[in-house]
ZAVEXVO-39186 format. One record per residue (C-alpha): residue number from 1; y, x, z. Coordinates in steps of 0.2 Angstrom, whole numbers, padded with zeros to 4 digits. Layout:
# ZAVEXVO-39186
[node NUM; [Y; X; Z]],
...
This chain:
# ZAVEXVO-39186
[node 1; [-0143; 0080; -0085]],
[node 2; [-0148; 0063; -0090]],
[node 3; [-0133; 0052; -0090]],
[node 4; [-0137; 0038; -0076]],
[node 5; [-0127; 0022; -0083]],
[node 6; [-0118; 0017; -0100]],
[node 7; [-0105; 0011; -0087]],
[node 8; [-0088; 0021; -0090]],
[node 9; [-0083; 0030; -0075]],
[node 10; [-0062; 0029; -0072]],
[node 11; [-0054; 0044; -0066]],
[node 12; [-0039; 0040; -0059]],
[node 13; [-0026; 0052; -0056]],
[node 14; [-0008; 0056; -0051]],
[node 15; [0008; 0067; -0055]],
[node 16; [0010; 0081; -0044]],
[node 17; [0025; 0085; -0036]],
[node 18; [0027; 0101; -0047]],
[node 19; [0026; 0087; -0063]],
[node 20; [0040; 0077; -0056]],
[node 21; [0051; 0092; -0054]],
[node 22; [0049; 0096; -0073]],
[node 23; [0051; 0081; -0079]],
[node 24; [0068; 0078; -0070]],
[node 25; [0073; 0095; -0075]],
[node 26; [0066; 0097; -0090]],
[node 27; [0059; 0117; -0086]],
[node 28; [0051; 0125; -0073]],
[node 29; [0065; 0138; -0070]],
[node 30; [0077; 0124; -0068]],
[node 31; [0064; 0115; -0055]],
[node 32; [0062; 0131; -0045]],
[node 33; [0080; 0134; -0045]],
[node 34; [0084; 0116; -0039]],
[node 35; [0069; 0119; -0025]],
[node 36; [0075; 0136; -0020]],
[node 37; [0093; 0131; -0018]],
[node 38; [0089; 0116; -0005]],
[node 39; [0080; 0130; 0006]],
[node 40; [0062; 0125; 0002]],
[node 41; [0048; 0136; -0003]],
[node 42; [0043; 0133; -0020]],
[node 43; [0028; 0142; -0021]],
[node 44; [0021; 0127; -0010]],
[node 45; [0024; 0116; -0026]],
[node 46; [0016; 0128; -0038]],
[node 47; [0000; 0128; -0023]],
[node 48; [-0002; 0111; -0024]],
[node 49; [-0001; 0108; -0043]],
[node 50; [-0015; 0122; -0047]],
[node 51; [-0027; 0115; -0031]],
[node 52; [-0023; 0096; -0039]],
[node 53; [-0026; 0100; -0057]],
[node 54; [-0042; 0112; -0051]],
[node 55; [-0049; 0097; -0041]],
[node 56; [-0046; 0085; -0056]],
[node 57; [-0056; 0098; -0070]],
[node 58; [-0071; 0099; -0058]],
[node 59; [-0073; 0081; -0054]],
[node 60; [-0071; 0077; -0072]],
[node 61; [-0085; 0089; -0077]],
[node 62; [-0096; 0082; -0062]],
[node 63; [-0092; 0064; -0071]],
[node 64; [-0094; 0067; -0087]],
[node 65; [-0113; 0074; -0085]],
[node 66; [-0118; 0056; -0078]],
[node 67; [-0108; 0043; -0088]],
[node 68; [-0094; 0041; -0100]],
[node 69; [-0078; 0045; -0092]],
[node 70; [-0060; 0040; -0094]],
[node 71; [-0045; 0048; -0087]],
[node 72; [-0031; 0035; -0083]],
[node 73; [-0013; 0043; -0075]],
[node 74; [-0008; 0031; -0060]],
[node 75; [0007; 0024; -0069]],
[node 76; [-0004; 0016; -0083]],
[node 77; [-0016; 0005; -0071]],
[node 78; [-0005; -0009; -0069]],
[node 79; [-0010; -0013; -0087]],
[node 80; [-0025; -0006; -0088]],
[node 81; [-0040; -0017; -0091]],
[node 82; [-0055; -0013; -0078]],
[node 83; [-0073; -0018; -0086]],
[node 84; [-0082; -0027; -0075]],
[node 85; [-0097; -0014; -0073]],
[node 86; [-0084; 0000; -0073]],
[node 87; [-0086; 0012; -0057]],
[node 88; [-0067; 0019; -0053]],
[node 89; [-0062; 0037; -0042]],
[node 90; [-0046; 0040; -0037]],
[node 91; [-0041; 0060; -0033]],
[node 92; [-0025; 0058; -0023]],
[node 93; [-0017; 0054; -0007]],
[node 94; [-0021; 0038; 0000]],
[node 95; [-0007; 0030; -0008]],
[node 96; [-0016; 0031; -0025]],
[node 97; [-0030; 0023; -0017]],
[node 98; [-0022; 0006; -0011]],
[node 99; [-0012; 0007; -0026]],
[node 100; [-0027; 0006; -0037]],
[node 101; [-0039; -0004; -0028]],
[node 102; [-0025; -0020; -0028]],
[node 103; [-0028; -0019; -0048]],
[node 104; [-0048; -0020; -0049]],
[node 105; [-0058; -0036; -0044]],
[node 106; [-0074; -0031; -0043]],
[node 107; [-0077; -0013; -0047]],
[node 108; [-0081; 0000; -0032]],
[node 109; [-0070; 0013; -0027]],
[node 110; [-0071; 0031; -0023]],
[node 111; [-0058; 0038; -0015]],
[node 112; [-0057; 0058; -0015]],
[node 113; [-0047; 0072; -0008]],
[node 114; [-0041; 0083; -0020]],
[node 115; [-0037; 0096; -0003]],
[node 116; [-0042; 0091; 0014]],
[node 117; [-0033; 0106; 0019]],
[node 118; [-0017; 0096; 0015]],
[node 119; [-0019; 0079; 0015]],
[node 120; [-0030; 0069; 0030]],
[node 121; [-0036; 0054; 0019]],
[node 122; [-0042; 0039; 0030]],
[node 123; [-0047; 0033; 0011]],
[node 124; [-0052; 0047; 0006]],
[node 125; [-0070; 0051; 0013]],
[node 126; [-0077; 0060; 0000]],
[node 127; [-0072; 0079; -0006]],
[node 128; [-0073; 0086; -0025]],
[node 129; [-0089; 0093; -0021]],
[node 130; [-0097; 0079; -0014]],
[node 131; [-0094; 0068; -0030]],
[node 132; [-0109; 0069; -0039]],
[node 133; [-0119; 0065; -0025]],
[node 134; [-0108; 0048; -0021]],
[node 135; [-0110; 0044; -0038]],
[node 136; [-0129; 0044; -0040]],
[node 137; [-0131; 0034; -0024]],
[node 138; [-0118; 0022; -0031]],
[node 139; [-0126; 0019; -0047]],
[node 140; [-0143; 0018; -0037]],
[node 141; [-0135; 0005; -0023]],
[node 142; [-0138; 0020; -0008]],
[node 143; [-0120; 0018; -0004]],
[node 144; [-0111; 0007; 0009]],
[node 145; [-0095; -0004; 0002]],
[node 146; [-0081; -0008; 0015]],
[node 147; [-0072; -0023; 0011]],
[node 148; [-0055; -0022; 0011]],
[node 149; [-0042; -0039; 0012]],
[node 150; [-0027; -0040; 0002]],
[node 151; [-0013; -0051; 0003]],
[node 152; [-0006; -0062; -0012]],
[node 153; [0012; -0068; -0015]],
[node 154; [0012; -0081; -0029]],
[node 155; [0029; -0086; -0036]],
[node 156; [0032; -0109; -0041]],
[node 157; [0033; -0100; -0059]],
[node 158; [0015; -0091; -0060]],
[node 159; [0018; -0074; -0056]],
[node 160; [0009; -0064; -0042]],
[node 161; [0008; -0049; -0033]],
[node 162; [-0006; -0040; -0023]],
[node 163; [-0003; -0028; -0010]],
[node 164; [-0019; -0018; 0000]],
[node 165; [-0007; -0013; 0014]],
[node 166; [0009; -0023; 0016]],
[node 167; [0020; -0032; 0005]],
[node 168; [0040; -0032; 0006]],
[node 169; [0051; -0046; 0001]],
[node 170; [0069; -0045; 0001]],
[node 171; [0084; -0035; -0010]],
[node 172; [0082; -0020; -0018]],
[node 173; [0098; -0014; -0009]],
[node 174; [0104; -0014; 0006]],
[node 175; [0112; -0029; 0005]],
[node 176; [0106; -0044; 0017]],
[node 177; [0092; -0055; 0011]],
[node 178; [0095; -0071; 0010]],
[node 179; [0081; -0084; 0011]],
[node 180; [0072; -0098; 0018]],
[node 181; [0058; -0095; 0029]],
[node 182; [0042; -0107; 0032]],
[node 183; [0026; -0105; 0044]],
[node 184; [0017; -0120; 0047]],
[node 185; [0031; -0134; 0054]],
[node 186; [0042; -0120; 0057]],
[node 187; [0057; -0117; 0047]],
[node 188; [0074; -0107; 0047]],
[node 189; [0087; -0102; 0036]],
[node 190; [0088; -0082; 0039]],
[node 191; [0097; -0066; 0033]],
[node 192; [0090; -0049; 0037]],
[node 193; [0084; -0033; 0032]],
[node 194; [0068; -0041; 0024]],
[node 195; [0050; -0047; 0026]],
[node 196; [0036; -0036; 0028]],
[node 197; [0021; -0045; 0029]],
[node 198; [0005; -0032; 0033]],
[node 199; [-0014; -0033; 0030]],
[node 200; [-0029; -0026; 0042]],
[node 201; [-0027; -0011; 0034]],
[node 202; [-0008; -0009; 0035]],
[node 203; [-0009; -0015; 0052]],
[node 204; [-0007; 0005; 0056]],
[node 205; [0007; 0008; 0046]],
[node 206; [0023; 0000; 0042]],
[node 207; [0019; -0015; 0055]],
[node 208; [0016; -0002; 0069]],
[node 209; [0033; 0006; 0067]],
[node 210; [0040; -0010; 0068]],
[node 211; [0032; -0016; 0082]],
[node 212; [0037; 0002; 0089]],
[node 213; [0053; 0003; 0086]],
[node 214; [0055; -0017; 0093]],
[node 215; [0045; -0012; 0109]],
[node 216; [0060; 0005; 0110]],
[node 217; [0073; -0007; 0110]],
[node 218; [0067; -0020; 0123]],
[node 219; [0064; -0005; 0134]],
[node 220; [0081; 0002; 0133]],
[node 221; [0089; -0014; 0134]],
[node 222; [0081; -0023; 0149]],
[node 223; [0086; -0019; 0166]],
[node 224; [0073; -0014; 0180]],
[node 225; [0057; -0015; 0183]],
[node 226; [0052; -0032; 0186]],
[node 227; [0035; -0041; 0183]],
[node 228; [0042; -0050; 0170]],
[node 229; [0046; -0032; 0159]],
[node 230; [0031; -0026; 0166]],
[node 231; [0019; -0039; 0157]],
[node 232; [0031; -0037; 0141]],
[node 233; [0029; -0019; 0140]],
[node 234; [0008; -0019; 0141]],
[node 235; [0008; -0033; 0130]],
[node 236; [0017; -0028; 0115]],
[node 237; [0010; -0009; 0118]],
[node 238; [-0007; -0018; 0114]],
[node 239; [0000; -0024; 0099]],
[node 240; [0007; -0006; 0094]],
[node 241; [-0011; 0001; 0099]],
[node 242; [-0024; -0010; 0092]],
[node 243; [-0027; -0008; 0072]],
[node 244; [-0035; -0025; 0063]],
[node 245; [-0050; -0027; 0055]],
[node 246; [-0048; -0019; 0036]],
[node 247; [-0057; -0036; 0031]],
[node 248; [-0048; -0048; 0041]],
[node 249; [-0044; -0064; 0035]],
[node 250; [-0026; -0066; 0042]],
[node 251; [-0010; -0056; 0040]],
[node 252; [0006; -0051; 0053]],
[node 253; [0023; -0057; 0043]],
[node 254; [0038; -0049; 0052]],
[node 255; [0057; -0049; 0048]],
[node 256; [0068; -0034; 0050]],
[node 257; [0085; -0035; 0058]],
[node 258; [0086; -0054; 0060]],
[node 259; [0106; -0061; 0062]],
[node 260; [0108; -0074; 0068]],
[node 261; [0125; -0084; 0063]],
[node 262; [0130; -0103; 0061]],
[node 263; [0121; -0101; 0045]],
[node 264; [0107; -0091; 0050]],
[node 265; [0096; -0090; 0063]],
[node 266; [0082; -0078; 0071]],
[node 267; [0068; -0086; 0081]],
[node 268; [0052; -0085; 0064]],
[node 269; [0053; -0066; 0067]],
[node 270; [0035; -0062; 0068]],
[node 271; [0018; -0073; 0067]],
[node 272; [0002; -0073; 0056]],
[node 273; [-0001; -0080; 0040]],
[node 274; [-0019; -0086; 0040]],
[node 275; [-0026; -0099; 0024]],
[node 276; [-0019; -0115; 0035]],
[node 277; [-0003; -0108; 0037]],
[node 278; [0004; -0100; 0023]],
[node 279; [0021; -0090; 0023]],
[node 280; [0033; -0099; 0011]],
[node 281; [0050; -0089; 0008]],
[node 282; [0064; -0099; -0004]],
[node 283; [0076; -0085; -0011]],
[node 284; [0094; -0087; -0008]],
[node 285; [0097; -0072; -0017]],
[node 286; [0107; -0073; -0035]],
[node 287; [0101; -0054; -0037]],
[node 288; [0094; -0040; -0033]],
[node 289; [0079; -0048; -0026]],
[node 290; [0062; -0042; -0025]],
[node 291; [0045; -0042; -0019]],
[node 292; [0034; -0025; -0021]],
[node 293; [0018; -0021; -0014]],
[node 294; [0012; -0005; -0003]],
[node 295; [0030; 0006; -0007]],
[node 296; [0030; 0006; -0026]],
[node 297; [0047; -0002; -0029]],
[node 298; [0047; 0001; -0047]],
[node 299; [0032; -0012; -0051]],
[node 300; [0039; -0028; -0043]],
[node 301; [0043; -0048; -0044]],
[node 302; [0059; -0055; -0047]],
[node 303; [0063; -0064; -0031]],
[node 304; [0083; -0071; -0035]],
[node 305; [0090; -0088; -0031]],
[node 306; [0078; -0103; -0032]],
[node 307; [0059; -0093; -0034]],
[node 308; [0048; -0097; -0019]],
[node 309; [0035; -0086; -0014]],
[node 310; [0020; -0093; -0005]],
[node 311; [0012; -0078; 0004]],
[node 312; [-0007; -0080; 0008]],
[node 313; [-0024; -0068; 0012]],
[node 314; [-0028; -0066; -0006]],
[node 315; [-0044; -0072; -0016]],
[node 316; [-0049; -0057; -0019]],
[node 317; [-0056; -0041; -0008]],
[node 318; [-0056; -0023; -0015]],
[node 319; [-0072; -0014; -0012]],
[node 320; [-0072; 0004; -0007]],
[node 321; [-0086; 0016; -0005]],
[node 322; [-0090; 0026; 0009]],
């Protein structure tokens, strides 16, 4: 077949579980025994591997008949320069997704599920067989882009981060954060658990746990069955239910496990960070502190003592097909 652009296509891809394993244990006997002992199936592992590595052979062989390909591991797209022409496809779970799209500007995504089987994929729409179809109508503009917001943290010394679903700002550990909080003309000294600050598309994941597990608790711990409960239990159970827009232009900020002392307090728990109202967090903390964006803690922003972090709907939107 006649190649359809000059345009490199990126391949994105992941370690399998199986791959972590080795590389932990150095052999596969040792990563089986290890599996085996803790009263797992192991051959789930080795499944999962051959199914991934399958996927990934057959979509590289659909590629490279209708464009120059190239094949980038997840753990090398922080630093690895996008052209701007460039059309990228992640094989994963969503994860390796969000975790991608955060690091393009421009370029389209397609998200693909290696096993539909295993995974359910919201951003995954597309199987393996399905990709060189999607392509074409990419490269011929046949195909819907969905916009997706991201947020932005931006450090007083330069640095910034981007998250697709949510952003965390606090210690490493599970020592108390400490930090000064700002939302508009509101301001307070707190110490907690952390800052998680969601966009549209996380809206359905670590702030709906959150807003779950807050709603449990009010539930257990008023008494009765007054009006007043009533209206608070339908209200916030609106809040759980209802998913934002994926291209929203505003964010939910919430703080986990507020304590409130002489020294801190707990009222700026939860609000929206929209472009006239930026969230403004001062650190307070001499170490251990970090921001890092949709779960991957090992690629973060030193966040200690004196850095503040001004937290806004970023510039920028990714763009995935479907």
């Amino acid at each position: 077949m006649e190649r359809l652009t000059e345009n490199k296509i990126v391949l994105v891809k992941r370690k399998t579980r199986l791959e972590d394993l080795i590389a932990r244990y150095n052999t596969i006997a040792q990563a089986k025994f290890y599996i085996e002992h803790m009263g797992s199936d192991f051959s789930d592992y080795i499944m999962e591997d051959e199914r991934y590595k399958k996927a990934i052979a057959e979509a590289q062989g659909h590629l490279e008949a209708l464009g120059r390909v190239q094949v980038v591991d997840r753990e090398y797209v922080p630093n690895f320069i996008f052209g701007e022409d460039d059309i990228v496809v992640a094989i994963g779970q969503d994860g390796l997704v969000a975790n991608t799209l955060k690091y393009l500007s421009n370029q389209q995504l397609i998200g693909v599920n290696p096993d539909p089987a295993r995974w359910d994929g919201v951003l995954l729409p597309f199987t393996v067989a399905e990709l060189r179809l999607v392509i074409q109508d990419v490269f011929r503009k046949k195909r819907q882009v969905k916009e997706v917001s991201m947020a932005k943290a931006t450090l007083n010394d330069g640095q910034a981060i981007y998250a697709v679903n949510d952003l965390f700002i606090g210690q490493r550990t599970h020592v108390s954060s400490r930090y000064r909080i700002q939302c508009g003309r509101r301001c307070e000294y707190q110490s907690s658990s952390g800052i998680i600050v969601s966009t549209g598309l996380g809206s359905t994941g670590w702030l709906k746990s959150v807003l779950a597990g807050a709603n449990s608790i009010v539930n257990g711990t008023m008494n009765g069955t007054s009006d007043k409960r009533s209206k608070l239990d339908k209200n916030t159970k609106v809040q759980i239910e209802r998913s934002l827009p994926w291209n929203s232009d505003y964010l939910y900020f919430s703080v986990r496990e507020p304590f409130p002392s002489k020294n801190s307090g707990a009222e700026l728990v939860f609000g929206t960070v929209t472009d006239e109202t930026p969230l403004r967090i001062l650190s307070q903390m001499p170490e251990n502190g970090v921001i890092f964006s949709d779960g991957i803690e090992n690629d973060y922003l030193q966040f200690n003592s004196g850095i503040e972090a001004t937290i806004t709907v970023a510039e920028k939107k990714g763009k995935l097909v479907v």
